[in-house]
C-alpha positions as CSV (number, residue, x, y, z in Angstrom):
1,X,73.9,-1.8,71.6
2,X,77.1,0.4,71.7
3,X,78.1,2.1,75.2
4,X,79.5,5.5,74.7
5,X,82.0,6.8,77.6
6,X,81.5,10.2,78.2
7,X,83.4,13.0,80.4
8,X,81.7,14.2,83.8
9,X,81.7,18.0,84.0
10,X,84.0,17.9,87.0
11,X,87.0,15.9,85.0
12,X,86.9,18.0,81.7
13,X,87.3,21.0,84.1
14,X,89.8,19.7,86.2
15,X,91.6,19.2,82.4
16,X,91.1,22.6,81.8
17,X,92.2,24.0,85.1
18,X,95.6,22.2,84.6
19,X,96.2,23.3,81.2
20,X,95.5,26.8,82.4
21,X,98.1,26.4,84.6
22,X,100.6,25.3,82.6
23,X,99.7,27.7,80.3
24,X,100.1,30.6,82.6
25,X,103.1,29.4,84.0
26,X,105.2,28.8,80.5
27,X,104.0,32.3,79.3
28,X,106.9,34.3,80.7
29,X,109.6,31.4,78.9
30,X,107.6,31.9,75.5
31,X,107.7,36.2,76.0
32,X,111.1,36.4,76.9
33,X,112.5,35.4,73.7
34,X,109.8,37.5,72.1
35,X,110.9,40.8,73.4
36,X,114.5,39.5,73.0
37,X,114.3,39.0,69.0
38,X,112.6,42.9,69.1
39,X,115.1,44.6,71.2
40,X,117.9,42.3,69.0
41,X,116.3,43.4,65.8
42,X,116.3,46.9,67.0
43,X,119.8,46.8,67.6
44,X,120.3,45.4,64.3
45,X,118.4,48.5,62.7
46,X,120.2,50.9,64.5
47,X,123.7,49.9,63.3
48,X,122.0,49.8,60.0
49,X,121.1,53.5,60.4
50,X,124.3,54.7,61.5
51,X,126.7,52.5,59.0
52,X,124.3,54.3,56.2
53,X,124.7,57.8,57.8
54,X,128.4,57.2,58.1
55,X,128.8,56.4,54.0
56,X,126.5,58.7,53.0
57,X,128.5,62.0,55.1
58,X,131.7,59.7,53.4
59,X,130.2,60.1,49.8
60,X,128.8,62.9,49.4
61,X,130.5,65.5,52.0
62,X,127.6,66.8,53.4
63,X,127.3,66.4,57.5
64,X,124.6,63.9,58.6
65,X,123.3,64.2,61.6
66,X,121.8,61.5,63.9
67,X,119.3,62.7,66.5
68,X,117.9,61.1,68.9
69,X,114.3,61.8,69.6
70,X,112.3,60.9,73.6
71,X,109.1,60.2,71.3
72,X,107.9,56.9,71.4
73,X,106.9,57.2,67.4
74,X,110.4,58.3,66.3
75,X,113.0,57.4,68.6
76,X,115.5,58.6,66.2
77,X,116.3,60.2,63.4
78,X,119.1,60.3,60.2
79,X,119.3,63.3,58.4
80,X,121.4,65.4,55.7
81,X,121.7,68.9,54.7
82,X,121.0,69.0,50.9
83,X,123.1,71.0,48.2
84,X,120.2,74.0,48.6
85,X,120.1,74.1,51.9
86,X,117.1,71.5,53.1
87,X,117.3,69.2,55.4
88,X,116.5,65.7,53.8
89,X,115.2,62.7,55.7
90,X,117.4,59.6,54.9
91,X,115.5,57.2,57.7
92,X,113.6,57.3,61.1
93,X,113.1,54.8,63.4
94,X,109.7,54.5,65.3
95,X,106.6,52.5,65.8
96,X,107.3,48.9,64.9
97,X,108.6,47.8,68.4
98,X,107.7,47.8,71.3
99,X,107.1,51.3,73.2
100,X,109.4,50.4,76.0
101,X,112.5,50.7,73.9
102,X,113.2,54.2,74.4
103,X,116.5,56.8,75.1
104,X,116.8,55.9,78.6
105,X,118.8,54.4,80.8
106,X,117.9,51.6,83.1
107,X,116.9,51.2,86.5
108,X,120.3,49.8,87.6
109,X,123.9,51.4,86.9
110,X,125.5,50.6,83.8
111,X,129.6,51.1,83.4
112,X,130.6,52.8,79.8
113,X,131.6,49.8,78.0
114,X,134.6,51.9,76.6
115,X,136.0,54.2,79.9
116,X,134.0,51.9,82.9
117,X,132.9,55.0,84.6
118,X,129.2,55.0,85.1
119,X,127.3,55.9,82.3
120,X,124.9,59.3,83.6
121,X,123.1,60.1,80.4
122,X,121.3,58.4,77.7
123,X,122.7,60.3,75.6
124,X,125.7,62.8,75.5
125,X,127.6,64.3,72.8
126,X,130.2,66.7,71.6
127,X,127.5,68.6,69.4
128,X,124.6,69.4,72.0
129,X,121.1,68.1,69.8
130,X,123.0,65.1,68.0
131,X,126.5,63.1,66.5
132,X,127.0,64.6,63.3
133,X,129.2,62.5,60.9
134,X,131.5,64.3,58.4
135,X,133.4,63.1,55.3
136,X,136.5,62.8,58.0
137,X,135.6,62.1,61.6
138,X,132.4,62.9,63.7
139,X,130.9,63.9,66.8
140,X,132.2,61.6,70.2
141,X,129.6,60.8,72.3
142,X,127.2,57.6,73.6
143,X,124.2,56.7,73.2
144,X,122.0,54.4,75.3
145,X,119.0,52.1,74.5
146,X,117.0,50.0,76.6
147,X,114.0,48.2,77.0
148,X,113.3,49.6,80.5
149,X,114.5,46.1,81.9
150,X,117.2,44.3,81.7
151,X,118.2,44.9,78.0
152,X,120.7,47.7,76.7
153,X,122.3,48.8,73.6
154,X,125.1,51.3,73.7
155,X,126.6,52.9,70.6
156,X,129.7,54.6,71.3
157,X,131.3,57.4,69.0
158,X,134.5,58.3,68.3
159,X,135.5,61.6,67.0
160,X,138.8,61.4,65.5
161,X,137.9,58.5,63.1
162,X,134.0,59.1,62.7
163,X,133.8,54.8,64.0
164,X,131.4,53.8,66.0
165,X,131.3,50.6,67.8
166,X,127.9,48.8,69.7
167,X,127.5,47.1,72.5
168,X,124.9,45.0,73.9
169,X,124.0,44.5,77.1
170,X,124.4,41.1,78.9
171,X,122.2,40.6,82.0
172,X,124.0,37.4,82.9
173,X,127.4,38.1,83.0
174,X,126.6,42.0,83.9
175,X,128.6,43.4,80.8
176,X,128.6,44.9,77.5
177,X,129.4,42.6,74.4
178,X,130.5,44.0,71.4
179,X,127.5,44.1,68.6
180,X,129.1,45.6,65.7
C-alpha cells in the first residue's frame, strides 16, 4: 500500500498568507521602475518632438509651433503653418502614458535648472500660447513635466539660438541632470 502525504488546510493557507505578504510588500519595488521607464520614455519622446520641430522650421522656413495642451489626451502638440495658409499637424503626444504626467508642476519647489530661481509656471514663454521655432532662433521660455510625484522633466528654450536643452529631475540628489 502506498501512503500519500497530504497538506492540512491550515498549512497551505498559512503558505498562502505569507506569499501574500511578500507579494504586497515587493509591489512598490516592482512599480517603481515601471512608472520610471514611462516617465523616461516620455522624456525621450518629447526631445524627439522638439529636435523634429526644430529641423523642420530649419528646412523649410515656415514657424512651428509647440503648444502645450492641460488635456490628459494630448498633452502637447507640434504644428506648422503650410504654404496656403493651414495649419498642419506634424505630431501629438497623448494617451499612451500614464495620466499623471501632465503640465504641472510638483508639489515641492523646483529651482530653474538654468537661472536657480524658483521655477513658478509650468509653462512660460516669450510668445503667450506656445515656443514657436523659426529658421533662425525661437521663442525662450520653459517648460515643465511631471508625474505629480517626484519625477520632472524641464525643457528650457533659448531664443537667440532656437536650442533647447532638457533636464531631468533627480529626487535623490534634489537637482536637475541634463537629458539632452
Amino acid at each position: 500500500m502506498i501512503k500519500v502525504k497530504a497538506y492540512s488546510l491550515v498549512e497551505v493557507m498559512a503558505v498562502l498568507v505569507v506569499n501574500l505578504i511578500i507579494f504586497s510588500l515587493s509591489l512598490p519595488l516592482i512599480m517603481k521602475p515601471v512608472r520610471d521607464s514611462h516617465f523616461d520614455q516620455f522624456a525621450c519622446e518629447l526631445t524627439s518632438h522638439l529636435v523634429t520641430a526644430r529641423r523642420m522650421a530649419q528646412i523649410t522656413g515656415y514657424s512651428v509651433w509647440f503648444t502645450v495642451k492641460r488635456d490628459p489626451e494630448e498633452r502637447y502638440r507640434v504644428s506648422q503653418n503650410s504654404r496656403d495658409g493651414k495649419i498642419e499637424i506634424l505630431s501629438h503626444f497623448g494617451s499612451g502614458y500614464p495620466s499623471s504626467i501632465s503640465n504641472e508642476l510638483p508639489a515641492r519647489v523646483l529651482l530653474h535648472p538654468v537661472s536657480g530661481n524658483p521655477i513658478e509656471r509650468s509653462f512660460s514663454s516669450t510668445h503667450l500660447n506656445g515656443i514657436v521655432f523659426k529658421s533662425k532662433g525661437s521663442s525662450s521660455g520653459t517648460v515643465v513635466f511631471s508625474d505629480g510625484g517626484t519625477r520632472a522633466v524641464c525643457a528650457v528654450f533659448s531664443g537667440q539660438t532656437g536650442r533647447f536643452r532638457l533636464f531631468m529631475w533627480d529626487d535623490d540628489a534634489e537637482s536637475w541632470n541634463p537629458f539632452f
